[in-house]
N, C-alpha and C positions, 0 to 999 in steps of 0.2 A: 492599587494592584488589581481590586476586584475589576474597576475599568477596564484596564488592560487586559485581562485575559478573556475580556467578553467583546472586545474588541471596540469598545469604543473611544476610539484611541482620540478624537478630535476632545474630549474634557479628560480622557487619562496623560495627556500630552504634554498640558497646564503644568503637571506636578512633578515630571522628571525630573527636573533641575534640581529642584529641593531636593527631592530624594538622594539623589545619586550623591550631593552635598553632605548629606546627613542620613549617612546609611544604615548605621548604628547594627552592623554584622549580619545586614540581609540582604549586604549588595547582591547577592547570586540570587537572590528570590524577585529582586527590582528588577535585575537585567533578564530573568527567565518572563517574565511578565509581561514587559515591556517588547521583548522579541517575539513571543509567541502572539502581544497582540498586534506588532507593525508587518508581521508575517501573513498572521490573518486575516488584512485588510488587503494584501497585494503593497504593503511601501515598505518593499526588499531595501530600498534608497536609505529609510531610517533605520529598519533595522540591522541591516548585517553591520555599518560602524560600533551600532552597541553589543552586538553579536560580537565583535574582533575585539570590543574591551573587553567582556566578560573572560573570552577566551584567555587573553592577557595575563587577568588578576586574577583568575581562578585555573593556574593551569592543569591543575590535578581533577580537576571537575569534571566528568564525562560529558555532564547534559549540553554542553556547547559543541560538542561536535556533531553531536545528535541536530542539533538546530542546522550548525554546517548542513547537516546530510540531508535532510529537510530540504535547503535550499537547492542542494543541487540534485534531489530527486524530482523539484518542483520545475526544474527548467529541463528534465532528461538527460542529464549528466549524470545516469548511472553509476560510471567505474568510479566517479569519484565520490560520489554518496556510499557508496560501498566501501569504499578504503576512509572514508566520514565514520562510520559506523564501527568500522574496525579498530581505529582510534579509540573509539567510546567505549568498545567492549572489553581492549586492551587496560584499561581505569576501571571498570565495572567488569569482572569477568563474573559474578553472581548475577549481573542483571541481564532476565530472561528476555523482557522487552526490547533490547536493545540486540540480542542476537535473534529474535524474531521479525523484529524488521528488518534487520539485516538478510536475512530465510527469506523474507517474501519477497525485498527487494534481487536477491541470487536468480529468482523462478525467473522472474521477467530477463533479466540479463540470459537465461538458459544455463547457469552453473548448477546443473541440477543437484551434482554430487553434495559442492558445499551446502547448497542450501539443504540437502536433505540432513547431511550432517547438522546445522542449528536446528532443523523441528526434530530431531532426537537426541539436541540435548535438551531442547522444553520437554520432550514428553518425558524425561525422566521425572521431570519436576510435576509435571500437569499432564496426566497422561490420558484425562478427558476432556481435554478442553478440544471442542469440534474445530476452532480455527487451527492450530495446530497440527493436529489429527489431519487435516485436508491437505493443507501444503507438504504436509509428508509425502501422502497420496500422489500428487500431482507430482512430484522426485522422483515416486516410485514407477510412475506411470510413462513419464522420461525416458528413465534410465533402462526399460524393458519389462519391468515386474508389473505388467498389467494387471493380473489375476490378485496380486497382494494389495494393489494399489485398490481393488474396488471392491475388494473385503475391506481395507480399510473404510473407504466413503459409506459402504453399504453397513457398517455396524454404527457410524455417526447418524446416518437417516433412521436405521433402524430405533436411535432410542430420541432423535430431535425430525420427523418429519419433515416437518419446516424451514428447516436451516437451509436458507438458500445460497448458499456457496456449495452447499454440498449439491444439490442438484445442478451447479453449472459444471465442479469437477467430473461428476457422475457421467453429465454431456461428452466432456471432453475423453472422457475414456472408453465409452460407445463410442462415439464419433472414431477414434482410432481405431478401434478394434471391428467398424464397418457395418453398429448396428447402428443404422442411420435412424430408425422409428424412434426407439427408443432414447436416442440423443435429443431426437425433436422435441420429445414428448416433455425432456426436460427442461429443454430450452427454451418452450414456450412458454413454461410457468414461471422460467427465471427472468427471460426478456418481460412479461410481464409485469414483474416487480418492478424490472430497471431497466427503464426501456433509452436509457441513456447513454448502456453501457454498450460501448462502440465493438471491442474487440468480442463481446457477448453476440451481438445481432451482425458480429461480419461471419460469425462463428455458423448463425443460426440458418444466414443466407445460406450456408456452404448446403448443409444438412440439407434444407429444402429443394437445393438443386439437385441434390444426388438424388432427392424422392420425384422427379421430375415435375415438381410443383413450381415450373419456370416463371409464373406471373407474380407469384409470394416470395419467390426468392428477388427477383428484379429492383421488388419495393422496398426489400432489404438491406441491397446490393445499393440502392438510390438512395436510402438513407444514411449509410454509411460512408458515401464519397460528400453526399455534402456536410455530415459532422465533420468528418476529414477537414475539407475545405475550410471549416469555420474555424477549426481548430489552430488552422496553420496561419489563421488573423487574428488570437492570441497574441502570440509570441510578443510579435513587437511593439504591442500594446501595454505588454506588462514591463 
């Protein structure tokens, strides 16, 4: 099992057979293993048949839909990782986890409401935790409460500097509210970190154009059509 979850599925592979044979009441812990490591090598091919047994023999189980949801957040099938997730949460309605992914996968979709609804039902629970705390922000920042949404990020910065998600919300909330410097100023610490992060540096392009720094936004502008590009040579790779 330790193979499989590190993903070295080419010698954790050898031993499924056996296993799944002689389970001895850990089949959910073989098949959670097992999936999480053929998922994280990219061989969707082996794991989701053991993924639809699990589901099968455990159907009270939450963590199989979770894996579902997994799946179809990994290919951009949203609505349906989303109603994945709602399954899971409908078994698990204590787990926080489970409706916080749910919460972060909502932002992206733009259902600001719900998703703002799961990060306050985590902050009942965890009512510092900065990831939380931020995706709240960005609902709040949505749905029109600007001023609430950047007291909230600014009281996460205030006691974690560093926390760089909070400096990309922070962006996104200058950015709206048309303090273009001051977005920059975040975005350039953030894109530094993660200079990978696509919708981060399409983000940062925008800012720099509106500071008429047209040759710095350009190379921004340039790097993000060719991740774009490479991205969309994925797909039917995987």
């Amino acid at each position: 099992l330790a193979l499989a979850q590190a993903g070295r599925m080419s010698k954790a592979s050898e031993h499924l057979n056996e296993l799944l044979k002689d389970q001895r009441g850990d089949g959910a812990d073989i098949s959670e293993a097992y999936v999480e490591g053929y998922f994280a090598t990219f061989r969707f091919d082996l794991g989701l048949p053991l993924l639809n047994a699990w589901q099968a023999d455990f159907p009270d189980d939450p963590q199989p839909h979770v894996y579902y949801g997994l799946f179809y957040e990994h290919f951009d099938n949203w609505p349906e990782a989303a109603e994945c997730y709602r399954r899971a949460h409908a078994l698990a309605p204590g787990r926080l986890d489970i409706v916080l992914r749910l919460g972060n996968l909502l932002v992206r979709m733009h259902e600001y409401q719900e998703a703002a609804d799961c990060f306050e039902r985590c902050l009942a629970s965890r009512p510092d935790d900065p990831d939380i705390r931020c995706g709240w922000a960005k609902c709040l920042s949505a749905l029109g409460k600007t001023e609430t949404a950047r007291s909230v990020i600014a009281r996460v910065l205030e006691s974690r500097p560093d926390y760089e998600d909070g400096w990309l919300a922070m962006a996104q909330i200058e950015w709206g509210d048309g303090h273009n410097e001051e977005a920059q100023r975040y975005l350039q610490r953030y894109c530094g970190k993660h200079p990978t992060d696509i919708e981060a540096r399409y983000l940062y392009a925008q800012v720099l154009q509106s500071l008429h720094r047209s040759e710095d936004a350009a190379a921004e502008f340039e790097f993000v059509a060719e991740a774009r590009e490479q991205m969309t040579r994925i797909r039917p790779l995987l």
